[in-house]
N, C-alpha and C positions, 0 to 999 in steps of 0.2 A: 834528901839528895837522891838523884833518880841513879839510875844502873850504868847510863852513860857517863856519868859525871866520877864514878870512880873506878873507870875505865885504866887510867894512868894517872903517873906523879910525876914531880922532880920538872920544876919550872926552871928555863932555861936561866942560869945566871940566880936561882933561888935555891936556895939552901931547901933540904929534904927533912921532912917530918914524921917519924916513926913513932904511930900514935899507941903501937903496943907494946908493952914490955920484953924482952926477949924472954927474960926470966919467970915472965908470967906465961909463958906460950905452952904447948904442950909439945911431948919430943916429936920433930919431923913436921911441925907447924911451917907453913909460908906465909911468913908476914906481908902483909899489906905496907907500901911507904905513901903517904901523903905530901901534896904538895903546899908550900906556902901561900896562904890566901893573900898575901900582898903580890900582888904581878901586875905586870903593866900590861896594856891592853893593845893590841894589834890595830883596833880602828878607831879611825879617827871620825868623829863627830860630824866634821864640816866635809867628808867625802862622801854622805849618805847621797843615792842617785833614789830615783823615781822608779819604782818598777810597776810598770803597767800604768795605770790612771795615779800614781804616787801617794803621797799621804803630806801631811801639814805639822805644821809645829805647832804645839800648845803646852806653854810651860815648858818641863824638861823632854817632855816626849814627842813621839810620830803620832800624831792618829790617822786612820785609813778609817772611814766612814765609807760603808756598804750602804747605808738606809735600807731599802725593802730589796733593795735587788740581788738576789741570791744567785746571777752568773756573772755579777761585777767582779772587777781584779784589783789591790792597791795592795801596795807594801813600798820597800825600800832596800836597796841592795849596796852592796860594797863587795869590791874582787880584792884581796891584799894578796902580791905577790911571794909566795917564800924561798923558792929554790931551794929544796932543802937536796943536799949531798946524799943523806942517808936517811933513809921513812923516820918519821919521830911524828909522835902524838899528838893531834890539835884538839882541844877543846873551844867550844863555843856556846854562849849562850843567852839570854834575855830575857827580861818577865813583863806581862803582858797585863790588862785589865781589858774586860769586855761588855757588854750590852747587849742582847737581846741579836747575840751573832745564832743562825740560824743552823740547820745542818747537825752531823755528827761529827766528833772528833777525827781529824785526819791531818796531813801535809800542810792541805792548804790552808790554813791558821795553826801558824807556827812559824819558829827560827830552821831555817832548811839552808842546807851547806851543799854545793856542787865543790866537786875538786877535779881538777887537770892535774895530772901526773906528770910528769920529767920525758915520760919518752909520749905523749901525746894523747895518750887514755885519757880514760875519766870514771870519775864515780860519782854519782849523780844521784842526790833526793835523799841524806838522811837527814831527820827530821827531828827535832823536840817536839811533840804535837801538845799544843793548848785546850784548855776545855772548853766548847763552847758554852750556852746560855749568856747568862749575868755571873761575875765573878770580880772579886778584888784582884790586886797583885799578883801573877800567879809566876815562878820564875822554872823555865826547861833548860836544858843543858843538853851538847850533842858532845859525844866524843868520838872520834875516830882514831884508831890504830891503822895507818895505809898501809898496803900492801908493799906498795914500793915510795920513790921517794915524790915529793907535790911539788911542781911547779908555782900555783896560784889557786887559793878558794876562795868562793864566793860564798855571803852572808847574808842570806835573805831573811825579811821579815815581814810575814805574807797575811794579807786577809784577802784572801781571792774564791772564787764560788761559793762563797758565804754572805747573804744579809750579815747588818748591824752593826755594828762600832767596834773597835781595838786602837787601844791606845802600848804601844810598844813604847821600854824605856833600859838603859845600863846593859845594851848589848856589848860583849866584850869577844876577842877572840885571844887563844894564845896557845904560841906552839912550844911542845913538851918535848922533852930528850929524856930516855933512859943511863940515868949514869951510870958507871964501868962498875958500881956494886951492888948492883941490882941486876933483874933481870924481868923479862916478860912471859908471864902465863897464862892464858885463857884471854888476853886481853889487859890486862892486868900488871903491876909493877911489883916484884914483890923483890924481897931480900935473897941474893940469890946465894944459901946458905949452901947448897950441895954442890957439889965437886963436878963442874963439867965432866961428862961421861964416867960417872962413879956414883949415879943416883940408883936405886933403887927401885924396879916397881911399888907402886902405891895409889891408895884411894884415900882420896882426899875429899871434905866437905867443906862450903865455903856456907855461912848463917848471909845470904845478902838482904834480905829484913833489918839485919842488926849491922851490916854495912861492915862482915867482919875479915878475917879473913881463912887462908886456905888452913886446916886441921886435918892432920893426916887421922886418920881410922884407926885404930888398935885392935888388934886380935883377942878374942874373947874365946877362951877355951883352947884346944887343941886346935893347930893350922890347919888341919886336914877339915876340919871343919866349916871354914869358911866364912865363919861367923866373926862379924866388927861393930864397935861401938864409937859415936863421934858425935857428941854435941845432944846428948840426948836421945839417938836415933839407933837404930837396929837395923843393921846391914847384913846380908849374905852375900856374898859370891859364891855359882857353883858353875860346873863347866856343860852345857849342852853339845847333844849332836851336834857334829860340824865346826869344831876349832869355835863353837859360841859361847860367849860366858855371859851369864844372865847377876844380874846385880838387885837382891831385894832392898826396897827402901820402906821403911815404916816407923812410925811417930807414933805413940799413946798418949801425948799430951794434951787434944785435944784442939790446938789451935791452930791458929796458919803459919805456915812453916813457907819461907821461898829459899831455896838453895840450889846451889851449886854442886851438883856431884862430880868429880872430879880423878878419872883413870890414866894415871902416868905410865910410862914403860921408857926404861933406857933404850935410845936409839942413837948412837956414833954415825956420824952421815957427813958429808961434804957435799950431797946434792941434794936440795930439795924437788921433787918431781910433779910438777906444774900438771903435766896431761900428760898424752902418747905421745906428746911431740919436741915437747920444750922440757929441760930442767935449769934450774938455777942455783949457784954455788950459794952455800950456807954459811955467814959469817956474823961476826959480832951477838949480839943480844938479841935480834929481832925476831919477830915472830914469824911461822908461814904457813900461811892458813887463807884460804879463799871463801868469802862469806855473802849472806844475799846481802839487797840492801838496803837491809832493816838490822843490819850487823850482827844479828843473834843469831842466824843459821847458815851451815855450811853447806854450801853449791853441790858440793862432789858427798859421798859415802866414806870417802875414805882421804885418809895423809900418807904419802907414803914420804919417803928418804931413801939414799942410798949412800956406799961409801965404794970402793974399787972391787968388794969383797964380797959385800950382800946386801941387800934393800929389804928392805922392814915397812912394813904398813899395819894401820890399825883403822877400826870401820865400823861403823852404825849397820848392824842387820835390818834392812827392809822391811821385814816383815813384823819388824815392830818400832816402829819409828817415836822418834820425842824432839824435844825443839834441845836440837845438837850443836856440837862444834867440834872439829876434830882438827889437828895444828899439829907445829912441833917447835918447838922451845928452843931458841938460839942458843940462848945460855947456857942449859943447863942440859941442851943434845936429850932430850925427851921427847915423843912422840903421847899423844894425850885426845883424851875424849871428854866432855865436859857437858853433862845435860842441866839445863834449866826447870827444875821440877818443883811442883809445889805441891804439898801434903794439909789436909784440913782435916775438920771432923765428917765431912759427907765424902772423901777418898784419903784415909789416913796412911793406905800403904800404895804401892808400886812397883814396877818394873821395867829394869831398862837391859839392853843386849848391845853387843860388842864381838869382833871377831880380833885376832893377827894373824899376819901370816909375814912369813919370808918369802923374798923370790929371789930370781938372777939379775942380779946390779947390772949385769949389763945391757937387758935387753929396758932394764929399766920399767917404768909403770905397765909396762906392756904387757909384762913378766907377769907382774900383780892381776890385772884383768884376767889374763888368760888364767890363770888359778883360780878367779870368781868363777867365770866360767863355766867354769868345769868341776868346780866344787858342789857335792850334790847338794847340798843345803841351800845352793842358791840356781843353780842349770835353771828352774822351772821359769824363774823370772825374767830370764832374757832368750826364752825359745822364743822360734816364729813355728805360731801353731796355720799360718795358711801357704797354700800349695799354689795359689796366684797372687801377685802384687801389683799395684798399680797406684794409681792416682784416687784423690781424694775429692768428690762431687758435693757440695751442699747448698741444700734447699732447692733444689732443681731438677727438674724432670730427665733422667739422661733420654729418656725415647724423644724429648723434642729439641735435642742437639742435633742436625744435619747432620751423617757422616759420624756418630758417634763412638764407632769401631776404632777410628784411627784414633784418639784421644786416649787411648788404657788407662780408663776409669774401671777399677778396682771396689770401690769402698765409696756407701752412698751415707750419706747424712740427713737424714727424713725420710718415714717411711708413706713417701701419699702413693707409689706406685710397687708395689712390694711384689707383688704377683710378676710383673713387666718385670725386676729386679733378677728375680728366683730366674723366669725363662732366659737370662743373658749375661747368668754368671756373676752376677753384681751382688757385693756381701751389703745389706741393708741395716744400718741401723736406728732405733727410738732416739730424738731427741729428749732428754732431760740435763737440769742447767739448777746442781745443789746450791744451796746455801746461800739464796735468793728467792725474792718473791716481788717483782716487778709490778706494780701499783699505780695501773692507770689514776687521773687525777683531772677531774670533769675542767674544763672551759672556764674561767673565770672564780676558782676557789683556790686562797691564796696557798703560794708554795711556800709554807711554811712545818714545822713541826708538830704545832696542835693541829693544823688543820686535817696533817697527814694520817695523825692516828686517830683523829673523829672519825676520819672517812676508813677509815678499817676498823672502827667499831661497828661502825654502820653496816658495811660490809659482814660484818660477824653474825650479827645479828639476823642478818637473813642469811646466812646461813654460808655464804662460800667459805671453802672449806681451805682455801688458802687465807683468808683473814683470820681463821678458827686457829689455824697454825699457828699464825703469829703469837698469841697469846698462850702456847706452850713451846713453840719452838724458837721463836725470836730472841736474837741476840740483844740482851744487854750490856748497857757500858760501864762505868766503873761507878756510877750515880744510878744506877736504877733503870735507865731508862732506854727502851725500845729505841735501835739504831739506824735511823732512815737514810740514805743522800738522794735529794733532789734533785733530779734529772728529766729532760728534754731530748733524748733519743726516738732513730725512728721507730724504735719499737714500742717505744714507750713514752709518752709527756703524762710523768708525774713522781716519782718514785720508786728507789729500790731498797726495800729491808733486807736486812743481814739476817738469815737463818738458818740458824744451828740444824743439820741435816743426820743427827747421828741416829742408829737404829734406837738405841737403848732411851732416848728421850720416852717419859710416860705421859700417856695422854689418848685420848678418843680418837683425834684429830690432832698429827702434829705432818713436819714437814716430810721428813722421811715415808710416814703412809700416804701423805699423797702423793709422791714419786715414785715408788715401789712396795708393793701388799699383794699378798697370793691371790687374791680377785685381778688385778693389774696380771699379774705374771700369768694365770691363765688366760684373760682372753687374747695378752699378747702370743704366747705359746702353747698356748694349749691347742687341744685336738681344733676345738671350732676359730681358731685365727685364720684370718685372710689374708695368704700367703704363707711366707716362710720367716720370717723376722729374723737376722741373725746376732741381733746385741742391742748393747743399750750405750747408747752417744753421750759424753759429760762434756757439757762445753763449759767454759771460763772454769776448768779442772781445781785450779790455785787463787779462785775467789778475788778476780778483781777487783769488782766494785764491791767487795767485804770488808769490813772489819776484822782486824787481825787477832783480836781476842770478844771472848764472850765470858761474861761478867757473870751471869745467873746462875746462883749456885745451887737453884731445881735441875738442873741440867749436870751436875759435877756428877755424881752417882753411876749416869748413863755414861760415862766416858770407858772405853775399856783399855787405850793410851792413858799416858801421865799426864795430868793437869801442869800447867805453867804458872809463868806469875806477869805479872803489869810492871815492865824494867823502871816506873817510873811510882808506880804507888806501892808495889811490891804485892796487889792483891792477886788472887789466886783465881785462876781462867783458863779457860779452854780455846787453843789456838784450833783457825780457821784449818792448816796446812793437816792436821790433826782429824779434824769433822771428816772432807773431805773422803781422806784416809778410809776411815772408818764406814764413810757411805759408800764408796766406790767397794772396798771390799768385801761386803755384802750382796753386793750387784756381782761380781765373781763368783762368789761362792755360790749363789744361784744359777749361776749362766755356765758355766765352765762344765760341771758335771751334767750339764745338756747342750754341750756339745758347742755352745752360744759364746759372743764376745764383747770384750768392752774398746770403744773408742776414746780418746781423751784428744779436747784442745788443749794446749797449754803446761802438759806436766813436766814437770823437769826445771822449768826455769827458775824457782824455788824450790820446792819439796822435790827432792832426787825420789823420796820414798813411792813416789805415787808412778813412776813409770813402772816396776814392776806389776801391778795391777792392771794394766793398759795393755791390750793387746796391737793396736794402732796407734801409734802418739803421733803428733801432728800441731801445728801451729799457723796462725794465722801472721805475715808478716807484712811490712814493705821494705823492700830494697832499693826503693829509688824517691825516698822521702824530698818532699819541695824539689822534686826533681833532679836529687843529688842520688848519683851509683852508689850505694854506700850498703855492701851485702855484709851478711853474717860472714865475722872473722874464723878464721880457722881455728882459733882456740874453742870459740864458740860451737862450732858445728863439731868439733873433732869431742867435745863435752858431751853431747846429745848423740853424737853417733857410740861413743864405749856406754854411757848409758842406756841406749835401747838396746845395743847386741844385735842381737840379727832380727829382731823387729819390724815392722816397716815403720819410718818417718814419713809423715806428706807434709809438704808447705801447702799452705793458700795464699797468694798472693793478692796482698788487699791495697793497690795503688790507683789514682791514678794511671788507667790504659791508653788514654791519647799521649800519655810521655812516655811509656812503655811501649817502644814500638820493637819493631824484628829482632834489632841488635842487643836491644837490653833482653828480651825474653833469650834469646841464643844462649845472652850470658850467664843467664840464670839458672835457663838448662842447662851449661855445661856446669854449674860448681853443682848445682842437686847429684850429678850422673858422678861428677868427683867423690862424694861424698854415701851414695848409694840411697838416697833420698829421691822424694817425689816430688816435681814441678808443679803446683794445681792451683788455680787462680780463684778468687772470688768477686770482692767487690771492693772499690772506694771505701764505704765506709760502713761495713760487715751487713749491707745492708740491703744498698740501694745500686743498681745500676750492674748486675751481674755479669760477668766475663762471659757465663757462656748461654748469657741470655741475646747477647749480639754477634748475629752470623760475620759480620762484618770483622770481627776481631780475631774469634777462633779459625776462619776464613784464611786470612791473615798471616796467621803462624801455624797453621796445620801442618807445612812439611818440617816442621821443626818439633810440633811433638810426633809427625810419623819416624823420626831422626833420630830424636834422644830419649823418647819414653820408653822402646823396648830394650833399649840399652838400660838405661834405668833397671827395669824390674830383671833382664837378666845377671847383672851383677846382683842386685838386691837378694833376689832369690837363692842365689849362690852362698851369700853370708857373710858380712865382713868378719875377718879375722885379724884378732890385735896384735897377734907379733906380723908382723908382712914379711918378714924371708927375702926382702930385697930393700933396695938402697941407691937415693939418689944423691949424686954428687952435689947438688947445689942445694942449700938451705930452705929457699924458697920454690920451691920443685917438688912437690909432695908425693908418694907411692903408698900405696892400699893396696892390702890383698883381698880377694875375695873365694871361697869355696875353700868346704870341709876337705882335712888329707883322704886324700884317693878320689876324688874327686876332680873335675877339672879345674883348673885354677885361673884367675884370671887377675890383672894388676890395673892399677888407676893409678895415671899419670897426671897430676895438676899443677899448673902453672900460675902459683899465686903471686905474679907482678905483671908490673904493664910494658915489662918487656920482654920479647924473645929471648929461649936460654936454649942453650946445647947444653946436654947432662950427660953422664954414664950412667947408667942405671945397672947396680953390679946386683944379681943373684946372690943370695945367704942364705942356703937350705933348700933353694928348688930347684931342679934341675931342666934345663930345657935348653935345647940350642936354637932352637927358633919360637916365634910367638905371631897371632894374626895383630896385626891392629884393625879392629872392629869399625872405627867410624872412617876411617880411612881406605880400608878393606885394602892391606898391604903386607908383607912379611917384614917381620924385623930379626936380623940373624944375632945371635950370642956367640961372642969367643971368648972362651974359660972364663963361662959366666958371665959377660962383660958384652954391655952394646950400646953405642953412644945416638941418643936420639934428641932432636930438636924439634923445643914446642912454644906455638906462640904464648903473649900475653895474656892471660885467663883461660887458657887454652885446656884440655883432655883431651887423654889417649885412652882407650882402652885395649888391653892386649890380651889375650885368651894364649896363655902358654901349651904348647903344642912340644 
């Protein structure tokens, strides 16, 4: 049974099954309840649709027949409406048999569930993933705990960019309810024996190998000690600088161990606190906790709650990250932290870190940031260590941009002109791109898997020193075997391996030495460098085309994070989000104490851990996909903005430019200038056809970045600040503060609907009777703190308080 599958119990209208004895439990255990395997099934047979080129009926099942062609598409889908009132648990699943399906484990061959949510969200792509090769029966399961409540999921059953045959068969769906004496934990159902707000702090182990459940820790010796035993296991808790409490885990028994560590703390709340902006009332049994979506880890660092009284938050220390979850317990008014870790004989022990803290209920999560802040254990990771900001250039010459002055280009991405860079102010960094190795793949030799690692033996053998890698740094799957996906990009027509990028890997030749080795770091920065180089560039930061675990347990030893486990075999591996971590942090610690910095594409959108290491975080987007306006939500950007601090953020806008004309670039600058972010464009398709390789386009919209990009870096520079000391009357009407106390101050006014509002915008803490509006270049006067201004549809203000 995989990790999803006993996610939750208690099948609607089915009686509930409590597979342990209470009597046999230990004191302060959280039992697990299981659900009735008799359940009727959500889909019906005769509603299966075609998805993409469809699949055929043979016997009881679908088959979708790929034959050789590894970017064909077939499966079968099914949408079941549920409307449900209040979030409740869906499970889903179905087992599969295959042939000579090509590829690495992933999505795309697999049962995969979208869901629409009640107020029009969605949650998109979790997955049961199948194994490829030849394989009998094989049966995945998906669970989801939603957020909030589902209007309708969809059931797919995919064999798409994959050769070879799949035969799918007894897919079932069925949605669960938590009943009134139970409760939910970590994801989980369990008996909900303690006393809403009368629980105790506690650590807790869950054996999920043995599929078992929560077991509270006991104290071993004197409390002052710190010292606990659970399940075999030898635990410390002690407390570090900085409100941190560090937790030993270690095993002597030699085997594989996958568990659940498990840090509870009473927290009484009536709000759970979403972001800076939003909270939502706390009721009944349900969970509240925001997760990626791969459902194992949590988006933000931290849970926080509040009640009329005081707000309570509990959090994952950054600087030493593990595949986390941090929540809080409806039932049972707990706030909690929960790592995924798994102990062997080549990493028997570990360690994982944790903070609390209290703030002011009222100013809310706002409260909570400004204390990270400012907490010195953490200040280093959200400075802005540069004195100019700007926009984000890649792969392009800024000297043969026309007119490049008016553009505040900041921050270059390739270093072929570095000298040009140094003389014009322009911070320059090294492209490097972990935990990949991109594998050209000659004309006419098949795209297949043997043929992929013939051709990197071949490669090895003479010697290149990226195939040599492979065969110490390469990621294996949970079979043994080297993890390729085949691909046809412009960079590339042939393949990309998944490799493990961590320092500690042993070997001659592995991947980390050929991206960074003190021969590399001096001729980049050494005395004889050409030019000035100021950092090292990570692109795809959080390993897109990667594989999410690495299977080779030559590689567990090198880890100096906690090893994981596989939610569905329970074997023990080393996550990607993890590697990452640990290469980029080495590139810091080199570069930082010379003066030098790191760039990152893509951090934050998963591993929250990785933006502090990043001195530039930045993402490549589109906001006007198939030519629909459809920008980053405000939950979204107000996420990535308290996560970087006073950082700088650049977009790269990767659209489609002939449907991006004036009015959509306008609008794009104005939400980047809302949010104290940078407008920067690049390509279609991160590749081909660059923004500012056609005078025609930058032409085009140049009085629009002469308009909004110094606006841009002069709030940027300024610094947003998360409590803002002011206040708009209308919901949808957003205010931002920007610059440190004693400083000049400055406020951002955004209009996030498609219609004109008049607001009051009242003063809380800052004093001013007048203020400039900057893009408007007009006075706006305050009386007792109060001044009513109107602004259009997607519209900004910015006001420099005087």
């Amino acid at each position: 049974m995989s990790y999803h599958s006993i996610l939750c119990a208690a099948l609607l209208s089915v009686s509930i099954i409590n597979t342990t004895k209470g009597a046999d439990s230990a004191p302060g255990t959280r039992r697990l309840v299981r659900l009735d395997p008799k359940a009727s099934n959500l889909l019906v047979e005769k509603n299966w649709r075609a998805y993409e080129k469809g699949f055929a009926r043979e016997g009881g099942g679908m088959v979708c027949d790929n034959g050789p062609a590894g970017d064909a598409s077939r499966g079968a889908s099914q949408t079941i409406v549920l409307n449900q009132k209040v979030a409740a648990p869906i499970v889903a699943g179905a087992s599969s048999r295959c042939e000579n399906v090509g590829g690495s484990r992933n999505g795309d061959y697999s049962i995969y569930l979208d869901l629409v949510y009640m107020d029009g969200d969605h949650l998109w792509g979790r997955t049961g993933n199948f194994d490829v090769g030849t394989h009998d029966w094989q049966r995945q399961e998906v669970r989801i705990m939603p957020e909030k409540p589902v209007k309708s999921v969809s059931v797919n059953l995919l064999l798409r960019k994959h050769g070879g045959k799949a035969v799918f068969k007894d897919a079932m769906l069925q949605q669960l309810e938590v009943p009134a004496s139970a409760g939910l934990l970590d994801g989980l159902v369990t008996l909900a024996d303690p006393v809403a707000g009368k629980v105790e702090s506690g650590l807790f182990v869950r054996d999920v190998g043995a599929d078992g459940d929560f077991v509270k820790a006991s104290a071993v010796g004197p409390a002052n000690l710190g010292q606990f035993e659970a399940m075999g296991l030898n635990l410390r808790m002690q407390a570090m600088d900085g409100n941190i409490t560090e937790i030993q885990v270690a095993d002597s028994s030699g085997k594989d161990r996958a568990l659940t560590l498990v840090y509870t703390m009473p927290a009484p709340a009536t709000r759970h606190l979403v972001d800076p902006r939003r909270d939502e009332p706390i009721s009944g049994s349900r969970e509240y906790r925001r997760l990626d979506h791969s459902g194992r880890i949590s988006r933000l660092p931290i849970a926080a709650v509040a009640d009329d009284r005081q707000g309570r938050a509990i959090g994952i220390d950054m600087a030493h990250p593990a595949i986390f979850r941090v929540g809080y317990a409806g039932a049972t008014r707990e706030l909690y932290i929960a790592y995924d870790l798994a102990l062997c004989r080549e990493k028997p022990s570990t360690s994982v870190y944790f903070y609390t803290l209290q703030f002011d209920a009222k100013l809310g999560l706002r409260s909570a940031i400004d204390q990270i802040y400012n907490a010195k254990a953490f200040r280093e990771q959200f400075e802005n260590r540069f004195k100019r900001l700007g926009l984000w250039m890649p792969f392009h010459a800024i000297s043969k941009v026309k007119g490049w002055e008016d553009f505040g280009f900041a921050f270059k991405e390739g270093n072929d002109e570095v000298a040009w860079d140094d003389a014009h102010d322009i911070i320059t960094f090294r492209y490097t791109e972990p935990m990949t190795w991109w594998m050209t793949m000659p004309k006419g030799m098949p795209r297949t898997f043997d043929a992929a690692l013939a051709h990197a033996k071949a490669l090895a053998e003479k010697n290149n020193p990226q195939a040599r890698a492979l065969f110490t740094s390469g990621f294996k799957d949970a079979r043994g075997q080297p993890i390729i996906r085949l691909r046809d990009e412009p960079w590339c027509d042939g393949g990309v391996w998944s490799m493990n990028s961590l320092p500690g890997i042993a070997g001659e030749s592995t991947d980390f030495k050929n991206k960074w080795n003190p021969q590399l770091k001096e001729k980049l920065y050494g005395a004889g460098a050409k030019g000035t180089l100021d950092g090292e560039y990570v692109d795809s930061i959080e390993g897109w085309v990667t594989d999410d675990l690495d299977f080779d347990r030559t590689h567990f030893a090198g880890a100096t994070t906690p090893l994981t486990f596989d939610p569905a075999t329970r074997q023990p591996a080393i996550h990607k989000g993890l590697i990452v971590f640990e290469y980029t942090r080495a590139l810091r610690n080199d570069l930082k104490p010379m003066g030098k910095f790191t760039m990152g594409n893509g951090a934050g959108s998963r591993f929250c851990w990785l933006v502090p290491l990043v001195d530039v975080n930045g993402t490549e987007t589109n906001w006007n996909r198939n030519g629909k306006w459809s920008p980053m939500s405000d939950a979204e950007l107000m996420t990535i903005r308290w996560l970087t601090g006073a950082k700088p953020y650049c977009f790269l806008m990767n659209t489609n430019f002939d449907q991006f004309g004036p009015a959509l670039v306008e609008k794009y600058m104005k939400r980047a200038l809302a949010y104290g972010m940078f407008p920067g464009f690049f390509s279609p398709d991160a590749s081909r056809g660059h923004y500012f390789s056609r005078a025609e386009l930058y032409d085009r919209d140049r009085p629009l970045f002469k308009k909004y990009v110094p606006l841009c870096r002069q709030i940027a520079e300024a610094g947003w600040q998360p409590i803002a000391l002011a206040r708009s009357s209308d919901e949808k009407v957003y205010v931002e503060r920007w610059g440190k106390t004693g400083a000049t101050q400055y406020l951002t006014v955004f209009n996030d609907s498609d219609q004109s509002r008049t607001i009051a915008l009242t003063l809380e803490g800052l004093k001013a009777s007048t203020a400039r509006e900057l893009i408007g270049d007009r006075a706006i006067q305050f009386t007792g703190g109060r001044a009513e201004i109107r602004i259009e549809a997607e519209d900004v203000q910015v006001l420099r308080l005087e």
